[in-house]
Residue, then its C-alpha position, 0 to 999 in steps of 0.5 A: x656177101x662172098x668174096x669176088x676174089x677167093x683162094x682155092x686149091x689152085x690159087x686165087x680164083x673168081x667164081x662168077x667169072x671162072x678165071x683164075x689169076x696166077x694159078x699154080x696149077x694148069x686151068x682154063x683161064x688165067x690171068x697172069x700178073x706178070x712172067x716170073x716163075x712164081x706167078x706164071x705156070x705152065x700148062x694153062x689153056x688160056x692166059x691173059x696178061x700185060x701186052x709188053x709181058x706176052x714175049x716175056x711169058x712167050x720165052x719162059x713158057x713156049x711160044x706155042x701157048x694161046x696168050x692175050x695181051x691187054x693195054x693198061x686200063x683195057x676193059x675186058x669182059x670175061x663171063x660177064x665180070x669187068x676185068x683190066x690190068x693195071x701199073x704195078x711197077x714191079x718190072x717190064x709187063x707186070x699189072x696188078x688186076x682190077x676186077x669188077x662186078x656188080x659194084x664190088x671191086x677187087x685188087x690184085x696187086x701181083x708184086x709191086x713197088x711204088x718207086x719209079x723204074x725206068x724198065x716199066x710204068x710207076x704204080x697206080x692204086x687201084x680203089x677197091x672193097x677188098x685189096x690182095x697185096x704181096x708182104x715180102x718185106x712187111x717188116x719196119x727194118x725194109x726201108x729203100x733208100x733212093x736208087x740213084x744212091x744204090x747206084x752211085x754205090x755200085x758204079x764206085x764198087x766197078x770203079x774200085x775193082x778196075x784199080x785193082x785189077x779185079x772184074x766186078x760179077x754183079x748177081x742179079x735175077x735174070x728178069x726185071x732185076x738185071x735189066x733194071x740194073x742195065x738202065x741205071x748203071x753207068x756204063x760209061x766206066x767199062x764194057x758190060x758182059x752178060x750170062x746167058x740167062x739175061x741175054x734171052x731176054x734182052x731182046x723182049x726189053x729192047x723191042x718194049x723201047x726199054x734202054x739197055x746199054x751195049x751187052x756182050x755175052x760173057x765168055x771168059x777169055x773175053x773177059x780176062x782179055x779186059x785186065x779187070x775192066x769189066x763188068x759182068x751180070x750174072x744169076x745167083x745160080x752161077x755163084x761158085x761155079x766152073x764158070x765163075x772160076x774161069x773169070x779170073x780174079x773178081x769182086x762178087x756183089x748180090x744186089x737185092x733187098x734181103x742185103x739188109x740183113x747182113x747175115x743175107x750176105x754171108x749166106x751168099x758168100x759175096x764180097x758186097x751186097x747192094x740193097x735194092x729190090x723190085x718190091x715194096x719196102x714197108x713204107x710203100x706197103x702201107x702207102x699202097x694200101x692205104x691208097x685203094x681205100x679198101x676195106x678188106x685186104x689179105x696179104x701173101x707171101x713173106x712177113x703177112x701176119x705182121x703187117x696184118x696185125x699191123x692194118x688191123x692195129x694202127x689202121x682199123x683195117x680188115x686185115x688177114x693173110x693167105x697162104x701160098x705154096x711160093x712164099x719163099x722159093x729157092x733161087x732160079x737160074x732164069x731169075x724169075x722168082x723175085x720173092x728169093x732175092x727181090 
């Protein structure tokens, strides 16, 4: 029997159904996991996605494009295929999809991590025959540890830059990393200034009932006048720019699960690097997995043939991988592609 779910020329496809999901080229129909650049494209005639990710999809492709949006667990029939969106915990609006016909079940994650974060929903598996997960950190080295540690990590770094009179620039992805950021710092030790490129999107997280703390956008006078006080978000695409040097003296930090590896951190050219990412590390990888039961999983992006080889080794698994035309993009200046620096 052939796959309810297959990969095509423009992405992962379901023939019976005639709909796409995450298509990276325009089709009819397109079922989108979630609004960073890598999964949501331009150009569909249709798209269907999680309710709380309409305005995020609205702000990155137009206002103009003809969007449905659907509650977790929400049956929807298209061309007589069963399918619902569900928590992936990746950020605010992302879902993996269920798809349902004739008694096969298909699951695709989208991303995804299994620990909580306060911007979205936790992960729910999904039971399913066959399973499509993203391995962007499908090495053993990946391993999280708890957030609160990552931040009580980061508010001591603000705090030791305010004594010596530098302002902390914290490099983040401008879409779910930095709100995510926002919810959990302490934003009792100083004022909080924001690139342009997070502040159009905090009005989609605010309406969603996401907590963000107070936010200023950045200008430089604003933030010198601060004598070292501050902190300022910002996307990587701003490292090493006219507008970094207008701050004054500052302590540069990039948080993402690549700091794990220190050459990472070189390569950025930032005095810290924090790890902490919106994907799943190893172990929440095989947690996933094993938890939908599914006999068949293909894996995408990142390091799939290991844990690939992995599946079929230690768990018996039918385990292959797919390739993508965006495993490992460059860095954006609106911060969607996660995969870069998750």
């Amino acid at each position: 029997m052939a796959d309810l779910i297959e990969q095509r020329d423009k992405g992962l496809y379901c023939a019976v159904g005639d709909f796409w999901i995450d298509p990276w080229e325009p089709v009819e129909h397109a079922v989108i996991t979630h609004a960073h650049s890598d999964h949501a494209k331009a150009g569909h005639r249709r798209y269907l996605t999680m309710a709380d990710g309409v305005e995020l999809l609205r702000l990155r492709l137009g206002s103009d494009i003809t969007v449905r949006g659907a509650a977790y667990g929400e049956g929807i029939d298209i061309n007589g295929v069963q399918v619902s969106l569900h928590p992936a915990g990746h950020m605010l609006g992302s879902a993996q999809v269920r798809v349902e016909h004739k008694g096969q079940v298909a699951g695709v994650s989208g991303d995804y991590k299994v620990r909580p974060d306060p911007t979205c929903p936790t992960f729910e598996p999904v039971p399913c025959n066959l399973f499509i997960s993203e391995a962007t950190f499908a090495l053993p080295i990946y391993r999280w540890a708890d957030s609160s540690e990552v931040f009580a990590e980061i508010n001591a770094w603000w705090r030791g830059n305010q004594a010596v009179g530098k302002t902390s620039v914290l490099f983040t992805y401008a879409l779910g990393k930095a709100q995510r950021v926002l919810a959990e710092i302490d934003n009792s030790i100083g004022p909080i200034f924001a690139h342009g490129a997070l502040m159009r999107y905090e009005a989609a997280y605010t309406a969603a009932g996401v907590r963000q703390p107070p936010l200023t956008y950045c200008e430089a006078s604003a933030v010198r006048a601060q004598n070292g006080a501050a902190l300022v978000m910002a996307p990587p695409s701003a490292l090493g720019t006219p507008w970094m040097r207008k701050l004054g003296k500052v302590s540069t930090a990039f948080a993402s699960g690549w700091m794990t590896v220190r050459g990472r951190r070189r390569q950025r050219g930032v005095d810290r690097g924090f790890i902490l990412s919106d994907h799943a590390d190893w172990n929440g990888l095989i947690e996933a997995i094993t938890a939908t039961g599914a006999e068949k999983v293909l894996l995408t992006h990142g390091y799939s043939a290991a844990l690939a080889r992995w599946l079929r080794e230690m768990k018996g698994i039918d385990a292959a991988t797919l390739v993508t035309r965006y495993g490992d993009e460059d860095d954006d200046a609106d911060g969607s592609p996660e995969r870069a620096a998750s």
